[in-house]
N, C-alpha and C positions, 0 to 999 in steps of 0.2 A: 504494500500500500504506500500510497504518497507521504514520502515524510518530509521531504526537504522546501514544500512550497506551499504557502495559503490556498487553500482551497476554497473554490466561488464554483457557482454556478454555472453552466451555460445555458444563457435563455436560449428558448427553441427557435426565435427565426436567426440567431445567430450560427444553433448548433445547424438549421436549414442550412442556410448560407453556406458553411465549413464543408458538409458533409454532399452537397450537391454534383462535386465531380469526382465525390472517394466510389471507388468502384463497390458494389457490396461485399465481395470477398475480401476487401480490406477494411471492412468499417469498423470492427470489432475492434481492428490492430490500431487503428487510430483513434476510437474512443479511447483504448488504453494507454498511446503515448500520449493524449492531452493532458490525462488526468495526471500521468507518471512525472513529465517534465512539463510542465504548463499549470499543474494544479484545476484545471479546467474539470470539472465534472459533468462529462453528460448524463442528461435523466436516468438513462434507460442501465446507466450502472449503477443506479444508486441505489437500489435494493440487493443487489449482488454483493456491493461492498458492505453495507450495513450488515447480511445475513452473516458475510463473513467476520466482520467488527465481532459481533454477539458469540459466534461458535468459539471464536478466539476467548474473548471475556466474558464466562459468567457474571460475572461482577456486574457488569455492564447491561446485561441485555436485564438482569434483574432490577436494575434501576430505574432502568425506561420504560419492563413491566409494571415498575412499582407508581410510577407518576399513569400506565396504562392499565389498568388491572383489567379491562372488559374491553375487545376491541371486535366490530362490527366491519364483514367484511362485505360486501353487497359487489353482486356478479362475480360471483368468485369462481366459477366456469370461467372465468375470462383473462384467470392468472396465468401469467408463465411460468419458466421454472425458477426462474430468480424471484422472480416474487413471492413462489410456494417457500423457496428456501427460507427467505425472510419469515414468511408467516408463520412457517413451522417451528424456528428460532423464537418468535413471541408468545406461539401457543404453548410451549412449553415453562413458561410462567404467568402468562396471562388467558382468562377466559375468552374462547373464541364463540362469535355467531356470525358461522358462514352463509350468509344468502344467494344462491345461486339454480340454473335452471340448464340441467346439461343442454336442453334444446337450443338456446338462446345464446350460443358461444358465437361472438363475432370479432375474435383478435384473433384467431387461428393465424395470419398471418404475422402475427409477434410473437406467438410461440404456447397461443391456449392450446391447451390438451384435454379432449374429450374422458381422459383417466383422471382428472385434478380432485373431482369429488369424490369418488372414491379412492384416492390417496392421502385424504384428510379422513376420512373413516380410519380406512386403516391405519393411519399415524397416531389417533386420537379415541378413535372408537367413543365417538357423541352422539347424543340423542340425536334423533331422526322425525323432522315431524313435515310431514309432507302436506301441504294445504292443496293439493291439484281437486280433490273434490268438498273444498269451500267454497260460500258465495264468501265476496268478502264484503265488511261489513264494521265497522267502528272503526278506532284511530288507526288499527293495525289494515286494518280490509285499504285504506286511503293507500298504501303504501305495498301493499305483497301484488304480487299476480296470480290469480288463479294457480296458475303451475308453481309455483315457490317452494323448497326445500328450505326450511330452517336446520343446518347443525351446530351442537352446542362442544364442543371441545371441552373434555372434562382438566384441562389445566386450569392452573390457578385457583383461587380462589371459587369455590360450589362446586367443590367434587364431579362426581362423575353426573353424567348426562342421563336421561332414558328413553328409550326406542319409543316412538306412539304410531299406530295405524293413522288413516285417516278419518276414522270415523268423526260424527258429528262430535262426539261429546269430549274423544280425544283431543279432537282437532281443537274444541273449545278451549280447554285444559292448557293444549303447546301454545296456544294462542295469547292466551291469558299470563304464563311464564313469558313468553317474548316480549310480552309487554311490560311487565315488568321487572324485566334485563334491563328492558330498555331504558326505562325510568329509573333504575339504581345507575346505568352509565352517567345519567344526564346528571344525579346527585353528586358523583363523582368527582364530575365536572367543576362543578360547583363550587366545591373544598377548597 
């Protein structure tokens, strides 16, 4: 990682600009040399470097849990694998709710993977509450889709998760818990 130079950002129509005559097979190699010698960070490394920052320093990724203790991921179908890397570095001390719809993947060209929800099952093994047969309907119905997977990643803080059908009254129940996840994030927040 960069150690010798302040590191800044690069805005995207600058990192546009830069990156307009790098062929694609070199883009990776020149997001790496800006950041290396330049300090330049483009976007699209900055969850790769952070997942790494964290796997380096418990210390560290516990501390950023600890100011995040609940973090809401919405279209999570639509992570890549630096992004999963990072998420999975956070789920491992902070509680995850992944919102996501495998039908509804549209970054496929950045590196989404039709395997990402069930790679978070398997990593974390969270409840599963499937709303595809709710109407939707109060504060939460304003905001899910029909088809909506809520997963709860048993890291951190509230233990482990639990599986729900989607029956009415289940669905009520996971419905009723996401609401108020949601509402302990926002108290959180608050502090």
């Amino acid at each position: 990682m960069n150690t010798a130079k302040a590191i800044t950002l690069l805005p995207p129509p600058e990192a546009a600009a830069h990156f307009a005559d790098v062929a694609p097979s070199t883009r990776e190699q020149e997001m790496l040399r800006l950041f290396e010698e330049e300090g330049r960070l483009h976007f699209d490394l900055f969850a790769r470097l952070v997942a790494q920052l964290f796997q380096r320093s418990d210390r560290l990724a516990r501390i950023y849990c600890d100011a995040y203790p609940m973090i809401i991921l919405d279209e999570f179908q639509d992570t890549n694998a630096d992004e999963w890397a990072l998420i999975y570095q956070l789920g491992r001390h902070s509680r995850l709710i992944a919102l996501g719809d495998p039908e509804q993947r549209i970054y496929e060209f950045r590196g989404a993977d039709p395997r990402r929800l069930g790679e978070i099952v398997e990593a974390f093994q969270p409840g599963s509450f499937d709303f595809s047969g709710e109407k939707p309907r109060g504060r939460l119905g304003r905001h899910a889709r029909p088809d909506c997977q809520v997963h709860r990643a048993p890291g951190g803080p509230g233990g482990r998760g639990r599986a729900f059908s989607s029956s009415a009254a289940q669905g009520f129940r996971a419905a009723h818990r996401a609401q108020r996840d949601v509402a302990d994030a926002r108290s959180l927040c608050r502090r």
